[in-house]
N, C-alpha and C positions, 0 to 999 in steps of 0.2 A: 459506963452502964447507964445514970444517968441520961447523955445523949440518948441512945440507941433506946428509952422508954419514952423520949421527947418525940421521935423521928415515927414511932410506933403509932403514937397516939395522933399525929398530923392525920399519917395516911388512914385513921380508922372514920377520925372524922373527916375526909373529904368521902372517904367511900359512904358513909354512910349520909354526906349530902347530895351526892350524887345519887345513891338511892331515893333517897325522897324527893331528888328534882324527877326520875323518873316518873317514880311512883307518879305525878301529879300531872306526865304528859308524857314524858319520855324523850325529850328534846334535851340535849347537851351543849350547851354552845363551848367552842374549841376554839383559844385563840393564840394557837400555834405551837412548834413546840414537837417532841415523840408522843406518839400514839402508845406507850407501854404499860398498856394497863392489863397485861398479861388476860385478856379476856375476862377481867372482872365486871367489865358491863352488863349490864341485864339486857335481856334477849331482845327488846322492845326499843332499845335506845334507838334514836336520831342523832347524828351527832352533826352538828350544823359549824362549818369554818366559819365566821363572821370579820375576824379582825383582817384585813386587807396588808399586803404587803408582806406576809408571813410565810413561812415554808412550815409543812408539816410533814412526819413522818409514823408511817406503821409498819413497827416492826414486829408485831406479832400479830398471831392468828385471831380476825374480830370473826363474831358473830353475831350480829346485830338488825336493828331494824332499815336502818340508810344511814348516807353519808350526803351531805349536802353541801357543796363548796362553792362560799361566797355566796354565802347568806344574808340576803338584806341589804343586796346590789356588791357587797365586799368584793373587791378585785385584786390581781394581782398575788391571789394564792396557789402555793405550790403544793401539793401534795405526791409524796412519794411511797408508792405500798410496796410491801416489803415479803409481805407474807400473806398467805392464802384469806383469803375474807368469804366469808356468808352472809349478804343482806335479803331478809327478807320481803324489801322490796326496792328501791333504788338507790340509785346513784347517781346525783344530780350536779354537775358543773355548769356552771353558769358564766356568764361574762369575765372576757380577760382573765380565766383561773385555767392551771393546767394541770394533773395528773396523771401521775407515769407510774406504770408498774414495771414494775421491777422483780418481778416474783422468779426464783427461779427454777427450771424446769423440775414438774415434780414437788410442787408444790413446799418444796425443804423437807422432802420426803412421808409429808402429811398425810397428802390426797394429790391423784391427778387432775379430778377436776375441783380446781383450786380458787377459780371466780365462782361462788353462785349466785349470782345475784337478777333478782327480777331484769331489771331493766337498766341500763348504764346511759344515762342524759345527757347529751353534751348541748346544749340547750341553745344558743349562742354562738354567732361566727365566731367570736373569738374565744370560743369556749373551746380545750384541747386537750387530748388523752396520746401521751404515747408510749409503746406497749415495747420496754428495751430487756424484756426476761419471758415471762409466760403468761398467757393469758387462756386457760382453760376453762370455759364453761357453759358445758353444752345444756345447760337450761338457761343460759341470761343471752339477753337482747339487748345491743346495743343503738342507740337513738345518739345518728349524730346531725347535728348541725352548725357544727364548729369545725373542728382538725383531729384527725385520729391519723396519726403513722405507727407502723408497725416495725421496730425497728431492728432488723437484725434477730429476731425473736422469732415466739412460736405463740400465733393467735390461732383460737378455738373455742368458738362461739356457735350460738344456735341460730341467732339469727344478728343481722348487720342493719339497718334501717339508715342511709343517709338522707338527709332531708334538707339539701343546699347546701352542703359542708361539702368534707373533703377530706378524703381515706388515701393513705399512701402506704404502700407496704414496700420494703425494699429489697434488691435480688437475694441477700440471705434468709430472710424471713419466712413462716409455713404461716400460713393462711388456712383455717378449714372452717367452715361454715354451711348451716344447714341451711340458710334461708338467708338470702341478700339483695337488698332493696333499695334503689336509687332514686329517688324524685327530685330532679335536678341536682346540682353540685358535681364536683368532680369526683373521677376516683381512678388512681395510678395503682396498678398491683403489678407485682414485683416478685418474682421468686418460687417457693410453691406455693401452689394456691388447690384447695378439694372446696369443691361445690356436693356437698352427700346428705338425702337423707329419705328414708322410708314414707316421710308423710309428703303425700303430693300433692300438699295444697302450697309446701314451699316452694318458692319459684328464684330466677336469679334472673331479677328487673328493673331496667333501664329506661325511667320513663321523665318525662316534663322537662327536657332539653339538658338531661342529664350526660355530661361527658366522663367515656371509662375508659382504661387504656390500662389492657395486656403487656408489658412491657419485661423482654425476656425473663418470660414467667414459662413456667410450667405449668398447663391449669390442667382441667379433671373436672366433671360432671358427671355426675347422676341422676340430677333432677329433673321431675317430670318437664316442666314448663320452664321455658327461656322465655325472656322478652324485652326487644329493645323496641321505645313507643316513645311520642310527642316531640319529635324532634331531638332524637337522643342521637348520641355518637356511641360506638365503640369498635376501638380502633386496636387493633391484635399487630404488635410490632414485634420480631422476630422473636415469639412465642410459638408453644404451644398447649391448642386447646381442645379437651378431647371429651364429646358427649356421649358417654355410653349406656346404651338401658337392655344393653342386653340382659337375656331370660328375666326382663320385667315389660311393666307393659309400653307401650311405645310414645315417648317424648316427642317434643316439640321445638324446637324454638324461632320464634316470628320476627322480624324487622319491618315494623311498619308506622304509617304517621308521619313522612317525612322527617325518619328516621337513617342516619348512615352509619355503617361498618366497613369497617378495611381489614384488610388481613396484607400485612407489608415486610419485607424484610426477612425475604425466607420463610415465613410463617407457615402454622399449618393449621389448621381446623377440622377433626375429623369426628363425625357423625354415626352413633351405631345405635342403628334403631330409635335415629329422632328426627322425625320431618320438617322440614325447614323453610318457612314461609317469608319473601319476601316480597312486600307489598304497599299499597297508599304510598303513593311516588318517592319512595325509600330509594338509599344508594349503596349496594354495595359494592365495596371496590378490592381486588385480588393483585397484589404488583408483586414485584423484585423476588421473583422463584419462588413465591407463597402458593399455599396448595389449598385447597377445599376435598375433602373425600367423604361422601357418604354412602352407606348402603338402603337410605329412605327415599321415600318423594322429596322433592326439590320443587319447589313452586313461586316464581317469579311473575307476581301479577299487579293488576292494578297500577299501571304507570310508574310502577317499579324499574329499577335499572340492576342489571350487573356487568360489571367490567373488571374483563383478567388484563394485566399488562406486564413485560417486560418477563415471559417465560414463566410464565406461572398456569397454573393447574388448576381445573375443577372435575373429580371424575367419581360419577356416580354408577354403583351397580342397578338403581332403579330408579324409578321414572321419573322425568323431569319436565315439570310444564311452565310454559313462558307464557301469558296470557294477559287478556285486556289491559293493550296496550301497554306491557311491557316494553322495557331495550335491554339487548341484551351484546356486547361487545366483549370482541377476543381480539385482543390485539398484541402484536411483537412478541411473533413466536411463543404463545402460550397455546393452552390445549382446555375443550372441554369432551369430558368424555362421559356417555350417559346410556342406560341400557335401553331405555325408553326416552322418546322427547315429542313436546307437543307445543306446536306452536299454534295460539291462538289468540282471537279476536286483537287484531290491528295490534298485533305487536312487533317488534324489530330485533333479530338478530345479525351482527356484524361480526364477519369474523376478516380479520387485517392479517395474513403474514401469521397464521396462526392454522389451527389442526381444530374440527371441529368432529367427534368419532361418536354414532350413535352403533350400541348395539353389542360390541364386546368389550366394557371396562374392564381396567387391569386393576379395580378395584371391588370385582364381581368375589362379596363374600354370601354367598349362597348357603354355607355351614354355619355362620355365626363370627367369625370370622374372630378376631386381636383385637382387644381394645388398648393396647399398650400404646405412650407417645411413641415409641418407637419405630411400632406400626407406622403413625401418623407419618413421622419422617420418610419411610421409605416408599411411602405410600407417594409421594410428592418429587421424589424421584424418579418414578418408574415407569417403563414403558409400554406403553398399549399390546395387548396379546390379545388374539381371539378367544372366547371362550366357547364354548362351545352349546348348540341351540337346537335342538331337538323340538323341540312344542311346535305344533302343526300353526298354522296363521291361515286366518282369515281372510278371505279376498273382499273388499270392498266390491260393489258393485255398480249400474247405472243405477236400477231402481232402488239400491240402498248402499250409498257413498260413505254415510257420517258414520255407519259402523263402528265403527273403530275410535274415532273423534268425539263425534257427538255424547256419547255413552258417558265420557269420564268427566265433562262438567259440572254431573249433578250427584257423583260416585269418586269413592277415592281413588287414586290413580292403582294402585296395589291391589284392593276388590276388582277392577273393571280390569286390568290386564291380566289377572289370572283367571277371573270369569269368561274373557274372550279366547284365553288360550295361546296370547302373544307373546314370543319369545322376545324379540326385538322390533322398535317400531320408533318411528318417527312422522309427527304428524303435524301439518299448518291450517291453521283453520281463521276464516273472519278476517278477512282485509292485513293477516300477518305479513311480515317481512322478511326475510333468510338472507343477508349480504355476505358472502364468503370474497374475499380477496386478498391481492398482493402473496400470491405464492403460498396461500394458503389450505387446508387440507380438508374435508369434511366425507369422515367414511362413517356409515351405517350399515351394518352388518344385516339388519331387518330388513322392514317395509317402510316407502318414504312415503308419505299423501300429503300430499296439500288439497282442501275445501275451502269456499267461497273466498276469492278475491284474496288468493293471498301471492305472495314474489320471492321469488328466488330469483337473489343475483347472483354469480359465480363470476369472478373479474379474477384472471393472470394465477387460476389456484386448481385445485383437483376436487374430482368429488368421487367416492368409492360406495354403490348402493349393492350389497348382496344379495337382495331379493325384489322384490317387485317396485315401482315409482308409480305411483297413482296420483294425477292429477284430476280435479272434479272444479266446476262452478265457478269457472271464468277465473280460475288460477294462473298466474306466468312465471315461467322458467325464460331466465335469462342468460345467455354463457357468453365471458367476454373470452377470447384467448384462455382457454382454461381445458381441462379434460375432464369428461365424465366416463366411467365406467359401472355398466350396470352386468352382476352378474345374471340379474334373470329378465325381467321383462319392465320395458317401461309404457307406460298406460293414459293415454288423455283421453278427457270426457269431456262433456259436454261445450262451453265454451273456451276451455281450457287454450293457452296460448302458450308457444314456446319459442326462442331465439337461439340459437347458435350461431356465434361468428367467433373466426377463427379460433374456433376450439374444436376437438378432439372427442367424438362420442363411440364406444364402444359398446354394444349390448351382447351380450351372449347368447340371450333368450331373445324375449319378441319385442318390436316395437312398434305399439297398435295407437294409430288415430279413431278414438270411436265416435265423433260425433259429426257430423255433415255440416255443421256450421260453418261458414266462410268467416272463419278467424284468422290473423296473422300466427302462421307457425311458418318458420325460416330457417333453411340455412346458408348461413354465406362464409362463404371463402373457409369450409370446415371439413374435416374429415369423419365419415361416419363406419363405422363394421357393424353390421347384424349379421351374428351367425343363425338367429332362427327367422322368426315370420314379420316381415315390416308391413304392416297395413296401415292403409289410409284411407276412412272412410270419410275427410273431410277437406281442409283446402292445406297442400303445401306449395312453398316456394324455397327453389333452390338457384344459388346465386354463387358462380365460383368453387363447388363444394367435389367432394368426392366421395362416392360412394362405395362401400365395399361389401356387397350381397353372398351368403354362402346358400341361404334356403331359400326364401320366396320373399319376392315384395309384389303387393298387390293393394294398388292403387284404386279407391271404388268411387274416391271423390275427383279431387284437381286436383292436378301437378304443375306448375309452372317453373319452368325450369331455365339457367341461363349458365354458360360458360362452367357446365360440371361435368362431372365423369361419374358414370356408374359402372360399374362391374360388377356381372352377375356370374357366378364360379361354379357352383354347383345345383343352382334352383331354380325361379321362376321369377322373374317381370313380368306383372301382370297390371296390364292397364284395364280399367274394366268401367272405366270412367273418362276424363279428360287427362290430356296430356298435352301440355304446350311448352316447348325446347326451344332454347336460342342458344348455337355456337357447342351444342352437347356432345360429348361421348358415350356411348353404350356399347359397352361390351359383353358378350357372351360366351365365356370362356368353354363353358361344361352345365351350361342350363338351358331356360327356354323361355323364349318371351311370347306376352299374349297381349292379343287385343282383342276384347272382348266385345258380347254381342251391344250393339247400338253405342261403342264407347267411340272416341275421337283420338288420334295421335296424331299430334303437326307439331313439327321439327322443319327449323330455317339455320342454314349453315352448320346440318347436323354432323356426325358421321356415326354411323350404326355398322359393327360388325359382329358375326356371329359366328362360332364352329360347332352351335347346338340347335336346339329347334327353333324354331318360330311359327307362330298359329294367329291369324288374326279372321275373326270369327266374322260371317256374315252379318249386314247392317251394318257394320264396324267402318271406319271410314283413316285412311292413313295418307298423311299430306306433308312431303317432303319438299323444300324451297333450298337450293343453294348447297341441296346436302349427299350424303350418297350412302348408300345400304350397300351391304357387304355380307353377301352368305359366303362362310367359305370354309366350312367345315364338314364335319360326317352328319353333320345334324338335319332335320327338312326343315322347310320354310313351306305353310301351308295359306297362301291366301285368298278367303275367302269372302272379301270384302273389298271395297273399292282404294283404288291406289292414285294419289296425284301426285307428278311430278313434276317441277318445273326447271326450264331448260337449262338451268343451271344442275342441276340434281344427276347424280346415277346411280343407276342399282347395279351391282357384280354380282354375281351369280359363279361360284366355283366350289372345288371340293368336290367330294365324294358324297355328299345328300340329294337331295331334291330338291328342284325347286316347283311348288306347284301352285299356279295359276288357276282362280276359280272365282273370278271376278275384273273388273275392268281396270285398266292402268289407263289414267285420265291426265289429260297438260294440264298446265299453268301458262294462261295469255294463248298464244299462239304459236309457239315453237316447241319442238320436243326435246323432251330427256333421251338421255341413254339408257337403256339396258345391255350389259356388257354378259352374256353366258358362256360360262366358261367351265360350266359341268352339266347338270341335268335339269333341263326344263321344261315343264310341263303344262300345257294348257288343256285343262281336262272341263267335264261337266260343271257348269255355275248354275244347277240348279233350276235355273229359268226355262224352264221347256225350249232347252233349243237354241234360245235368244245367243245374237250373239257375246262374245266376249271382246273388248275396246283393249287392244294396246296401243296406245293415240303417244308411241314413242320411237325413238329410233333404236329398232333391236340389231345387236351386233351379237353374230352366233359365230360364239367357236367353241360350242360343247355340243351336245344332246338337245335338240326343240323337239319335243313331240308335242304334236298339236292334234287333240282329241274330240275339240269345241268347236265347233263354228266360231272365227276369230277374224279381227281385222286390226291391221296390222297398220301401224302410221308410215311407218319405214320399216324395212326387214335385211340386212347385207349378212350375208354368210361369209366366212374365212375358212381358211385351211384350222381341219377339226372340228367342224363345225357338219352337225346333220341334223334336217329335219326331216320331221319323220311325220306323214299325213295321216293319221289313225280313223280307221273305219271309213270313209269316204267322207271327210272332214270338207269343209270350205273355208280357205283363208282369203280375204277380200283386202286388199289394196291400191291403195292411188297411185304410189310412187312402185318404180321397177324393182322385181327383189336383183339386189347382185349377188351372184353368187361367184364369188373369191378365191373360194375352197371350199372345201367339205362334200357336202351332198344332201340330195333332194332324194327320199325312198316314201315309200306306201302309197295307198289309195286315197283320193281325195283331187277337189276341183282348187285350183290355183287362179281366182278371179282379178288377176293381174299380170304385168309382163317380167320373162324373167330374162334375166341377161348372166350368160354361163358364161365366164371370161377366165373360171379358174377351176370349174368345181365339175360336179358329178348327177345327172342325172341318175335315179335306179342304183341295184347293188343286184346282191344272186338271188334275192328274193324278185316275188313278181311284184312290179312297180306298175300303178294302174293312175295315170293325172292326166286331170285336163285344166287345160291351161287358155284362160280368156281374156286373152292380149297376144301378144310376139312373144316369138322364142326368139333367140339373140343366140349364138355360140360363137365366141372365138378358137386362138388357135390352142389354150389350152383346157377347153372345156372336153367332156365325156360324156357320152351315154352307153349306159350298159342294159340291155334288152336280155331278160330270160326269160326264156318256152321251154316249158316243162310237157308244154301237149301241143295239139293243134290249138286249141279252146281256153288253155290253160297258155297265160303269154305279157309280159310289159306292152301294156299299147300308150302311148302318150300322142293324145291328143291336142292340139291346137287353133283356138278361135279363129285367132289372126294369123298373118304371115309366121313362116318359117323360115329362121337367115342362118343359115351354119357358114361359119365362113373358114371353118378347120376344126382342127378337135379330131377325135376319138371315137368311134362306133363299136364297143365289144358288144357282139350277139354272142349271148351261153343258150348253147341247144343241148336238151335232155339226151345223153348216148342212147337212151333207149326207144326215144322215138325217130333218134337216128335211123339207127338199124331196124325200123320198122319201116318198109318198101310202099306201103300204103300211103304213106307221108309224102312220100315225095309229090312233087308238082301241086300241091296244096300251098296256097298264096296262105302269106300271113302278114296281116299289114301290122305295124307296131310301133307306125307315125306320119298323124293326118293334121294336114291345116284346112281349115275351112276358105282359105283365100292363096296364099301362094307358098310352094316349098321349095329352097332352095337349101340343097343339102348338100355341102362339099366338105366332106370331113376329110381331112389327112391322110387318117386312115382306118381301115374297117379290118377289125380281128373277129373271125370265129373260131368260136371256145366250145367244146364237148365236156360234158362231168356227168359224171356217176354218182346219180342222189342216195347211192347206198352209202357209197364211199367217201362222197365229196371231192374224189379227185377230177382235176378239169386239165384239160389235154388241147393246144393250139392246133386250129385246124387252118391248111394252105391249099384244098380242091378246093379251086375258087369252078368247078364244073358240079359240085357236091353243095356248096354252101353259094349262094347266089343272094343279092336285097337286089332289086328291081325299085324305080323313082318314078313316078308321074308328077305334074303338075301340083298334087296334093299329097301324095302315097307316096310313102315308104315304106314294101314289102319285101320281107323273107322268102325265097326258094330254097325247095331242097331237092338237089337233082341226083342222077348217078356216078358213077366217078369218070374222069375225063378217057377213059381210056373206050369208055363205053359209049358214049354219045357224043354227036357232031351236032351241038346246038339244038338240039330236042332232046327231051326225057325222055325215060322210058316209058312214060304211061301216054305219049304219041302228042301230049298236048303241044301247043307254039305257041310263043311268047306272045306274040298276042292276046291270045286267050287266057294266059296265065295273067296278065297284066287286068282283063278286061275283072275276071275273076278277083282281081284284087280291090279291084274298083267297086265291086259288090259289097265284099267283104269290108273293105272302107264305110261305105252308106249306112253298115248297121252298125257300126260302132257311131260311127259321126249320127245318126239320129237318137241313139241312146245317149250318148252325150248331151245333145240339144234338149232332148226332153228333161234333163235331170237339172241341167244347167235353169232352165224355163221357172223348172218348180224351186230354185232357188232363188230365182230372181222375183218369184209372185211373193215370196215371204222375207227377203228384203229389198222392196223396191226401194224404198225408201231412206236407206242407207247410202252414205255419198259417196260407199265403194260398188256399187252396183252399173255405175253410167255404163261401164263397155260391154256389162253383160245385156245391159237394155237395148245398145245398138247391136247387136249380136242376134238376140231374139226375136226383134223387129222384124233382122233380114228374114230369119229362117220363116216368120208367119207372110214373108209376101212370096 
């Protein structure tokens, strides 16, 4: 008893000196020892550690005014809290002192939030707090500058403040924190980690070369503002960290200041509804199957870098811009996927052996989407799907390009593409750069532009554009070995430049040159398909390449072209410009080619075939060397402009079209081309009142000649199949003999050259009317066939010069009904005159009767009935009575004599209509080099 009023009265009087030390400040010095003073402290106290080397411990719940450990430089103290504390204002550790709480969860059932305290100091690098129970208190502030680990615990604080220290939480540990601040020192976090809180002036930032590292953590955000700045790090090692604001307003977070981030180790990073700015030549870097997803803008500026490596991911639902002087690299098989992308002022993207996809992310959450890590995870596995893009898009123009580009420099990316109405888009602007290679992929489901002086490389990879390619302002498209497919149209403007070699261009839609500029645009050694419209209104060059045309190409600028192949299938080549070929193929399978008015096509070692039309338009000029034209189809060929050939060159002519002639076929040096007919050709009106038409080549007829024109011919040999046909009383003028081989010679018309019949056919059952100014020539198996449908009505073939038959054929067809008309008889009909000598020894002479109702013809053998009578110049038809009735006179009493002298009349008026006509062709081409034998011809007749 005793004792126990000894023991009583100790502790009255320390309590009650401890009162009065308060009372006169409130300061306690503590020098070591349990804290168990069961909260009898006064609300005000300070309780300050001072003796060094000490461990203390609180085991019960304080409430007080602080705690100050290692007071008065004292070092080397430990302090251990036990139990929930209330300071109302701090907690100050100082040099070499440590304090660990120890509380545990639930404050020992007290209170959950079981720190409150102002502010907790760790004052000192060597100043250290570690948290091995709970740490709850979402009103105090933690200020470190020393060591705080979190160990295996549960921290939950309001705000974190490092200040060169260094924070480590470990994979067991929860982390949650409204507000956390790094101004240099390090910081490792571990575990779960919540970033949350309603006031958004909190932020979670990494500034003044401050190093932080994600390290298989699970993190969470809700905070308006992120920011990593001054040369900070933070480096996300197979974690994950997930910014979400949805249904709030929309976060951010910035890397910038020569600032770096990684995301490494499977990581994943995902963004909902916070825009994500990387900029001031910052690096972030994406490796080892880590993923980035957001549903925000994305913005990579300012000599900023990003780089994915080793199968890693970045795929955003919206827009993404890489600008001034950005880099941007994909490399080993990773992917960036973006619904929008804008590349701008002199920045670089490279994509290596990787997938570059504008237009349908597989990360399009258009609803609001998950914000679970879980999401995050699958989000980072998965594979690109189209989504689907309805919203009408904008066409760029000449007189207004930056539409689309320009707009969103000075506008958010999010305001400007739903104010233009852009579903999908992709855009380079300002000296940018696009490198895609090494079997890599870059599909945009949108619109692609590039403006001012930007590049696109494509080396050994693919590129897939859905909708339109607009190039503007001395932009270049570059393709190494690679394939581009464009489903709708691709587009260059003004000085825009483009390459293709050995790569693979598909367009679906159209692909238009619009600017006249002589810039390099090429293709070599490439393959191209336009199924719609290929214009060129400025300069290409083709080298090696192939072309495959289903509609129209129509060329209004230059074409130079070397060792390629075009194939036009079902539309139009049109050249309406120049055209210059080495070594080329053009084919036309099922379309038509043109040359237009005043344009140029010359082709050397060409070869041109066609089974569809052809049109080459007056003024138009086409000049073959070495090369050879091939119509040979149902198609026509209409030329109406001038043609050179040189003597290596030929044109075929077959098929079932036309071929039609309506301007001059000109050499090359002094020898002639070929023209090879072997269906229908035609030399009709050129327009020129009359003038003649120049085929200055060697023609070889074994189809259809109709010749309608006034025509002069270099060389002309007929074969078997072969008929020309002298339309209207045409003039063909030549130097050289025509031979005639086979076929035949039919209609009206002067022949101002010599012919040599060795195989062929004067005339048919029509009446054949020519005169001929030069020698007739006939062998033994040439023919002439003479029809007299009347007296008046008759084949007369006239000739200049001599006449040599030296065998051959004479069918005369006489009309049955002027047969049997009696009146006829002894009527001379002459139906072949030489103006110099005729010697006519045919083989043999058949007369033929027919019935022009009927068309049937009937061989006639009264050689007393059907009689030709020969003079020196004349060759005339008799028709007498039958032998049985007359002894070498007719019936109508006349004698041969008379009938002969009568024929000799009847001669003079044909032979001086002849000369007269002949005369007036020769006053209107004297001067032509095929006129010489009509001039000695005329001569004679005027002396």
């Amino acid at each position: 008893m005793k004792i126990f009023k000894i023991l009583f009265s100790f502790v009255y009087i320390l309590l009650y000196s401890l009162y009065l030390i308060e009372g006169q400040g409130g300061l306690t010095f503590f020098s070591g020892g349990n804290f168990n003073l069961l909260g009898l402290l006064p609300a005000n106290t300070i309780i300050a550690i001072n003796v060094p080397n000490v461990q203390c411990v609180s085991n019960d719940q304080l409430s007080i005014a602080g705690i100050e450990v290692g007071y008065g430089g004292s070092t080397n103290i430990t302090l251990n809290i036990l139990a929930p504390m209330t300071l109302t204002n701090d907690m100050d550790i100082n040099s070499n002192n440590t304090v660990y709480f120890n509380i545990p969860p639930g404050g020992l059932g007290i209170m959950d939030d079981h720190v409150d305290v102002a502010s907790i100091n760790l004052n000192q690098q060597t100043s250290k707090m570690i948290n091995i129970g709970s740490m709850s208190g979402k009103n105090t502030s933690i200020l470190i500058k020393g060591g705080f680990l979190n160990n295996k615990s549960m921290l939950n604080m309001k705000s974190v403040l490092n200040r060169g220290g260094s924070i480590l939480t470990d994979r067991s540990s929860q982390t949650t924190l409204a507000n956390f601040q790094s101004i240099g020192g390090s910081n490792v976090f571990q575990g779960d980690i919540t970033l949350a809180s309603n006031d958004d002036t909190y932020v979670f930032s990494l500034t003044s070369q401050c190093h932080s590292t994600f390290y298989n953590a699970q993190a969470s955000s809700s905070l308006k503002n992120h920011k990593i700045a001054t040369a900070s790090s933070f480096d996300i090692e197979s974690s994950y960290f997930t910014l979400n604001r949805i249904d709030q307003d929309q976060g951010s977070i910035s890397l910038q200041d020569f600032s770096t981030m990684t995301l490494s180790s499977r990581s994943g990073l995902d963004l909902f509804n916070v825009d994500f700015a990387i900029k001031d030549s910052t690096k972030f870097n994406i490796s080892s199957s880590s993923s980035l997803t957001t549903d925000s803008n994305l913005k990579v500026i300012s000599t900023a870098s990003l780089m994915l490596n080793d199968q890693s991911s970045l795929i955003s639902s919206s827009p993404m811009l890489i600008g001034n002087s950005a880099n941007v690299s994909i490399n080993s098989k990773s992917t960036i996927e973006s619904k929008l992308l804008f590349l701008l002022e002199q920045s670089v993207v490279n994509v290596d052996d990787s997938i570059l996809t504008v237009g349908y992310s597989s990360n399009d959450r258009g609803n609001g989407g998950n914000s679970s890590n879980s999401g995050a995870s699958s989000s980072s596995s998965s594979s690109s799907s189209s989504s689907t893009d309805s919203t009408s898009t904008p066409t760029p123009t000449i007189s207004n390009p930056g539409i689309v580009i320009r707009s969103i420099e000075s506008t958010s990316l999010t305001t400007t593409t739903t104010s233009l109405g852009i579903g999908s888009f992709m855009g380079l602007s300002d000296k940018s750069i696009l490198s895609i290679k090494n079997s890599s992929q870059l599909n945009i489901k949108g619109l692609f532009g590039l403006l001012n002086e930007t590049s696109v490389l494509i080396d050994s990879s693919s590129v897939l554009i859905e909708k339109t390619f607009y190039s503007f302002n001395n932009s270049t498209i570059k393709s190494l070995n690679s394939t581009f497919n464009i489903t709708d149209s691709f587009d260059v403007n003004d000085d825009s430049t483009f390459s293709f070699i050995d790569s693979n261009l598909a367009i679906e839609g159209s692909f238009q040159v619009n600017s006249n500029k002589k810039t390099n645009r090429q293709f070599i050694n490439s393959d191209i398909k336009v199924d719609g419209k290929f214009i060129n209104m400025g300069s290409l060059q083709f080298n090696g390449s192939r072309f495959d045309l289903n509609r129209n190409f129509t060329s209004i600028g230059l074409v130079n072209s070397n060792s390629s192949n075009i194939m036009v299938k079902n539309g139009q080549f049109n050249i309406l410009g120049y055209y210059i070929g080495h070594s080329d193929q053009i084919n036309l399978t099922n379309g038509q080619m043109q040359i237009g008015p005043k344009s140029n096509f010359k082709c050397s070692s060409c070869s041109i075939s066609s089974i569809g039309n052809i049109r080459q338009a007056k003024s138009s000029t086409l000049k073959l060397i070495d090369s050879t034209f091939n119509n040979n189809g149902i198609g026509t060929v209409e030329i109406s402009g001038d043609i050179t050939l040189d003597e290596t060159s030929k044109l075929f002519n077959s098929g079932s079209g036309n071929f039609i002639l309506q301007a001059n076929i000109n050499y090359e040096l002094q020898t002639s081309a070929i023209i090879e007919n072997n269906g229908t050709f035609m030399v009709s009106d050129n327009g020129n009142n009359g003038s003649n038409t120049y085929l200055n080549v060697n023609f070889q007829n074994r189809g259809d000649l109709s010749v309608s024109q006034n025509s002069v011919f270099k060389k002309l040999n007929q074969y078997n199949g072969g008929t020309l046909s002298l339309i209207e009383n045409v003039t063909i003028h030549s130097n050289l003999t025509i031979d005639l081989q086979g076929g035949s010679i039919i209609g009206m018309g002067l022949l101002n050259t010599t012919i040599n019949n060795q195989a062929g056919t004067i005339g048919n059952k029509n009446i054949t009317k020519l005169y001929i100014v030069g020698n007739y020539t006939q062998g033994v198996g040439g023919t002439i066939i003479i029809t007299i449908n009347s007296i008046n009505e008759l084949s007369t073939i006239n000739i200049q010069e001599n006449v040599n038959i030296l065998g051959g054929n004479l069918v005369i067809r006489l009309n049955k009904q002027m047969v049997e008309d009696k009146s006829n008889q002894g009527q001379p009909m002459s139906v072949m005159t030489s103006n110099l000598e005729m010697n006519a020894n045919f083989d043999s002479i058949q007369f033929q009767t027919y019935d022009p109702s009927t068309g049937e013809e009937t061989d006639e053998n009264d050689d007393c009935r059907y009689q030709t009578k020969q003079t020196k110049s004349t060759l005339a038809v008799l028709l007498g009575d039958d032998c049985d009735k007359t002894n070498g006179q007719s019936e109508g009493g006349l004698t041969t004599p008379q009938i002969i002298g009568i024929a000799f009349a009847g001669f003079g008026v044909i032979l001086i209509a002849s000369l007269i006509t002949s005369y007036i062709i020769f006053t209107k081409y004297r001067y032509s080099e095929s006129s010489i034998k009509l001039k000695k011809w005329v001569l004679k007749f005027k002396s």
